[in-house]
C-alpha positions as CSV (number, residue, x, y, z in Angstrom):
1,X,27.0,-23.2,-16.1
2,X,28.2,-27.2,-16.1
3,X,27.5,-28.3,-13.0
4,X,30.6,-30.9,-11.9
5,X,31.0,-32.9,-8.7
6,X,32.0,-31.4,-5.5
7,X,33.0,-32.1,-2.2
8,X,30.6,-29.9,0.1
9,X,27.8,-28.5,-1.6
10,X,25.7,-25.2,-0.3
11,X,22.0,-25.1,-0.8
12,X,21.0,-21.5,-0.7
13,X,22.8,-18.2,-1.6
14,X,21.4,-16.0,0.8
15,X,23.4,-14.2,3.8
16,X,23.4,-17.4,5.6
17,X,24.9,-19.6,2.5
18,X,27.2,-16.9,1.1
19,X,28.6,-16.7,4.0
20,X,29.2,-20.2,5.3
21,X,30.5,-21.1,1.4
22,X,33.1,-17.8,2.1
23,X,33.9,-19.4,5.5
24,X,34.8,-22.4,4.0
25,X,37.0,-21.1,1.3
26,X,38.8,-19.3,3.9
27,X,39.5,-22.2,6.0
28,X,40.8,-24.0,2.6
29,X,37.7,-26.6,1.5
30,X,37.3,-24.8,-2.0
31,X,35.8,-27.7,-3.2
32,X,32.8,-26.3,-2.8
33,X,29.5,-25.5,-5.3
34,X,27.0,-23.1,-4.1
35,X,23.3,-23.5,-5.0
36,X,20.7,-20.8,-5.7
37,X,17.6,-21.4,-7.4
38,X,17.0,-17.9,-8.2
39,X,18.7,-16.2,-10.7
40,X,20.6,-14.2,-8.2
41,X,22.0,-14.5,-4.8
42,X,20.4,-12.7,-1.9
43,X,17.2,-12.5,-3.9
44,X,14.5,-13.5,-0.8
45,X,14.4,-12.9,2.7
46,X,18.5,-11.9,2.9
47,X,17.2,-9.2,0.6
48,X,14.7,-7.9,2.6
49,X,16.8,-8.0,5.8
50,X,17.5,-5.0,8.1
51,X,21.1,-5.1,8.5
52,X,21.6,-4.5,11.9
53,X,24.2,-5.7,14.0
54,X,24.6,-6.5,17.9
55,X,27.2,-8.8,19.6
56,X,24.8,-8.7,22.7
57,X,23.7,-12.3,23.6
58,X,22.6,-14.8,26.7
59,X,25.6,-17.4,25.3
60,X,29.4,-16.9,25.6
61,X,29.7,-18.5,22.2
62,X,27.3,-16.6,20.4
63,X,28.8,-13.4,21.2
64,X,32.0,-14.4,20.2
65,X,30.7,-15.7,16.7
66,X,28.8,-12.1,16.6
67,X,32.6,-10.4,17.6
68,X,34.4,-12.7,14.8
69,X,31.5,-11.8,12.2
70,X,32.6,-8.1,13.1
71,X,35.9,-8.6,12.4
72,X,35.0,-10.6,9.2
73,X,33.0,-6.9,8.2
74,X,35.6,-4.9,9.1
75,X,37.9,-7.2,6.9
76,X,35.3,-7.0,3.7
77,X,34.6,-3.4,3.9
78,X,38.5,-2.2,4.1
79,X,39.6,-5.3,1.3
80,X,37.0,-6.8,-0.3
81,X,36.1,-5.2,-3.9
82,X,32.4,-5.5,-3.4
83,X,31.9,-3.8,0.1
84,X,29.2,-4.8,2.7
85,X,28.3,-1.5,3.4
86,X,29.1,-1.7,6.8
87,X,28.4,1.1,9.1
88,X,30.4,0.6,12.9
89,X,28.0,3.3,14.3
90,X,27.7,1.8,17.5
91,X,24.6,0.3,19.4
92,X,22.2,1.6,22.6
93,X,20.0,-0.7,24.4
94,X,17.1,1.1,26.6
95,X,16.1,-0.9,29.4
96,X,12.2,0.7,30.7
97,X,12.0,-1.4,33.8
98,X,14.6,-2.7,36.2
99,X,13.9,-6.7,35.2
100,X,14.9,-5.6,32.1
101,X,18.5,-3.2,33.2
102,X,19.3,-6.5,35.3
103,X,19.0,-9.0,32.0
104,X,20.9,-6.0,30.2
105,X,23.4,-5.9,33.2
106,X,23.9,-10.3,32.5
107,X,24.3,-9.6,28.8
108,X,26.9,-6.8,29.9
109,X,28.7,-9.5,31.8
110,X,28.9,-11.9,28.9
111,X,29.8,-9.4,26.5
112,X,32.6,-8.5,28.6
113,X,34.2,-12.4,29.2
114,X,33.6,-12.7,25.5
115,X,36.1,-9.5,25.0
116,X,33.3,-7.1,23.7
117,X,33.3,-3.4,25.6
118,X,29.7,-3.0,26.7
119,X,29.5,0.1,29.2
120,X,26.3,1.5,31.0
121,X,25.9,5.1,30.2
122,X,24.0,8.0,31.3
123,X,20.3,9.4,30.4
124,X,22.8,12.5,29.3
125,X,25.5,10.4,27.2
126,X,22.4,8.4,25.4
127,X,21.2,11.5,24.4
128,X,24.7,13.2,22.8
129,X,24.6,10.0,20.9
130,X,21.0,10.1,20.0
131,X,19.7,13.4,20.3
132,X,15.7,12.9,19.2
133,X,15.0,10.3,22.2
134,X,14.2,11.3,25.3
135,X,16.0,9.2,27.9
136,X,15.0,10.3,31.3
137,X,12.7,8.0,32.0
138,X,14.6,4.9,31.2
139,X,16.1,2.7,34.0
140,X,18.9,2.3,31.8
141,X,21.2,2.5,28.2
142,X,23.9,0.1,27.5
143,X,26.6,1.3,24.8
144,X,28.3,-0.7,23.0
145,X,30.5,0.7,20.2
146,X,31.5,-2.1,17.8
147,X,28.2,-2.7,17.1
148,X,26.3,-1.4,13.8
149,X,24.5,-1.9,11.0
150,X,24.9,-2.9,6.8
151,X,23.5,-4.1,4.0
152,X,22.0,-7.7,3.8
153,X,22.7,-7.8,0.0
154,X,25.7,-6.5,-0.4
155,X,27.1,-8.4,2.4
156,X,25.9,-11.9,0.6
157,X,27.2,-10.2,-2.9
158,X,30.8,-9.7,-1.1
159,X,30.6,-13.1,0.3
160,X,29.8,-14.4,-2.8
161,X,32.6,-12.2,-4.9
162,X,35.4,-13.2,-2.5
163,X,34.8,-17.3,-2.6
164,X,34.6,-17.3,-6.5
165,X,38.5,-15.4,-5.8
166,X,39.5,-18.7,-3.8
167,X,38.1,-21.1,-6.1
168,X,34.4,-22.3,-5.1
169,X,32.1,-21.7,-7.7
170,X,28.6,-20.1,-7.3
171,X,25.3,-21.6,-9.3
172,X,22.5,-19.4,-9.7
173,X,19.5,-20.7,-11.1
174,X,19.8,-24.2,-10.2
175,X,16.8,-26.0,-8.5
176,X,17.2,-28.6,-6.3
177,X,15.0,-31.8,-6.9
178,X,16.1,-34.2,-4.6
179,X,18.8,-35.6,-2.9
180,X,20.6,-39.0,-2.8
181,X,21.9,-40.8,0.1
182,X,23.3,-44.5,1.0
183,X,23.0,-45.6,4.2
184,X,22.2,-42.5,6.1
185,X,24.4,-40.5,4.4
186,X,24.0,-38.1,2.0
187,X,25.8,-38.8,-1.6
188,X,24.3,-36.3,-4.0
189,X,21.8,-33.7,-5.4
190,X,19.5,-33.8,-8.3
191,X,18.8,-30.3,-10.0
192,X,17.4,-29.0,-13.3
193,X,20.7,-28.7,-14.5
194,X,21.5,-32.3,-13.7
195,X,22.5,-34.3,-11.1
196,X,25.7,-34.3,-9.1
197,X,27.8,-36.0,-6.3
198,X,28.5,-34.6,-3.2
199,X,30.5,-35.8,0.4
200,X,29.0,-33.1,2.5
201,X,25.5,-31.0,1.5
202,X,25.2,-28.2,3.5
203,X,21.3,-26.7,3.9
204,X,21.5,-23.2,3.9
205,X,17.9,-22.6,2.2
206,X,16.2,-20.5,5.0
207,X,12.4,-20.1,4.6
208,X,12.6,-23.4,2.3
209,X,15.2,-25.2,4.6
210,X,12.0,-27.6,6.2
211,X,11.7,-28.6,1.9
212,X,15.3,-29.2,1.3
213,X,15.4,-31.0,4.7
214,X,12.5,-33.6,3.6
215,X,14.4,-34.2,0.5
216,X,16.9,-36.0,2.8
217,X,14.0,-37.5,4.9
218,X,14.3,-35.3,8.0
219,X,11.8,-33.3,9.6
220,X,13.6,-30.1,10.3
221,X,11.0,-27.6,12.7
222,X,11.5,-24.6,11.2
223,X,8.9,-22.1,9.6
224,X,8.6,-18.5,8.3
225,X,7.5,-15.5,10.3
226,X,6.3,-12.5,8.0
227,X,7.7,-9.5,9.6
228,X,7.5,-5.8,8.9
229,X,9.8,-2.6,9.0
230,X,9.3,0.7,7.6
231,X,11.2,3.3,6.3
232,X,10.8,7.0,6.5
233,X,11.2,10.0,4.3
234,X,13.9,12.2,5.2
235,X,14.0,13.9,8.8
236,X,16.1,16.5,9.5
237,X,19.1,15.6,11.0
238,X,19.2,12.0,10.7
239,X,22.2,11.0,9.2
240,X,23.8,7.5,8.7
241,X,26.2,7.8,11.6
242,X,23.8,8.1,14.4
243,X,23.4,4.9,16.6
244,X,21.2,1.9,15.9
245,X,18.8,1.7,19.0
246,X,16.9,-1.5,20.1
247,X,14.0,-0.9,22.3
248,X,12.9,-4.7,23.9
249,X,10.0,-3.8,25.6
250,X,8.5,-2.0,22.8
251,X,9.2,-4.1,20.8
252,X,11.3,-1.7,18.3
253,X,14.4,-1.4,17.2
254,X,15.7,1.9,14.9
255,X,18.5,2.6,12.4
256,X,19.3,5.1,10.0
257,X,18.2,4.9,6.4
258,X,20.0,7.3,4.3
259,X,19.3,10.7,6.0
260,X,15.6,8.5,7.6
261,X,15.3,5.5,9.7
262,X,14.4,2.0,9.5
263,X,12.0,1.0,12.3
264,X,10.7,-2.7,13.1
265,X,9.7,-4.6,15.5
């Protein structure tokens, strides 16, 4: 495609990028170009994502940016032709010691200021929601039922689908080179398919964020971390609509994959 001029430009068309471009469009700046050097979008690390979601956090504010992205899923799978594949399964958390059921019990707390229902439940309840666990030994579970899980890709894809509808455009294959600024602020982007103007640039390029950053002379601290999951075969009775579980002092957290699970850690 002919790359023109735009007013905020998106560098990187992962989960991160698709979605802040979408955002953006939503809030009425469609005047908006969306870089991806690959020849698709969600091609790297959004791609090889788990796809679980949890609203529980230490900040008021970052739960209710986790309980709006809910709401933006919930939106996309009931209207959005491409659907995120989003699962509202619900989520337990299994505290083994009692430091960790009081940090649970402060996440509770915030969770519930931030207008999220997050409930303690029994060893008993835990294990009618997720009957191949055994909970009694556990100093405690905490439910919370708008919480789930869906797919990385599919999400960016929707993203992507629904801000071409309100006008930004999307550029696959496009290679940043540099980036132009005038006193301290930034006024375009060179690419391989040529070089354009921009008021606002947006970095969005996750693992290659610290690259794009030096472009525009800063030293942004940020660095990949490999990390691992694996997927089972089938297991009897695993089915897509059990829990997700997330297992802190194990360092684990499962889903279900299909009719197996996704485990990581």
């Amino acid at each position: 495609m002919k790359l023109k001029d735009s007013k905020i430009i998106v560098i990187g068309g992962g989960g991160i990028g698709c979605g802040v471009a979408y955002s953006l469009c939503m809030a009425g700046y469609n005047d908006l170009l969306l870089m991806e050097k690959n020849s698709d979008i969600a091609s790297e690390t959004t791609s090889q994502g788990a796809g679980l979601v949890g609203q529980l956090r230490d900040d008021i504010d970052r739960v209710s940016l986790a309980k709006w992205s809910v709401d933006v899923f919930d939106h996309l799978e009931a209207k959005a032709k491409i659907k995120p594949e989003w699962n509202q399964v619900g989520s337990l958390r299994v505290a083994l010691t009692e430091e960790k059921a009081s940090e649970f019990e402060e996440l509770r707390r915030i969770a519930i200021n931030a207008g999220v229902n997050t409930e303690w439940i029994s060893s008993e309840k835990a294990k009618e929601l997720w009957p191949y666990f055994d909970f009694s030994s556990t100093n405690g579970v905490l439910w919370c039922g708008t919480d789930g899980y869906l797919s990385p890709s599919k999400l960016a894809q929707s993203y992507s689908d629904e801000t071409k509808k309100m006008g930004g455009e999307i550029a696959t294959g496009t290679l940043v080179e540099d980036i132009f600024s005038l006193n301290g602020k930034v006024t375009g982007v060179k690419t391989n398919l040529g070089t354009i103007s921009c008021d606002i640039l947006i970095n969005a390029a996750g693992a290659h964020a610290w690259h794009i950053a030096n472009m525009a002379g800063l030293d942004l601290p940020i660095f990949p971390i490999r990390h691992e999951y694996l997927v089972s075969s089938d297991i009897e009775n695993i089915n897509p609509n059990i829990p997700t579980m997330r297992i802190p002092e194990a360092s684990l957290y499962l889903r279900a994959k299909n009719n197996g699970l996704l485990l990581g850690g």
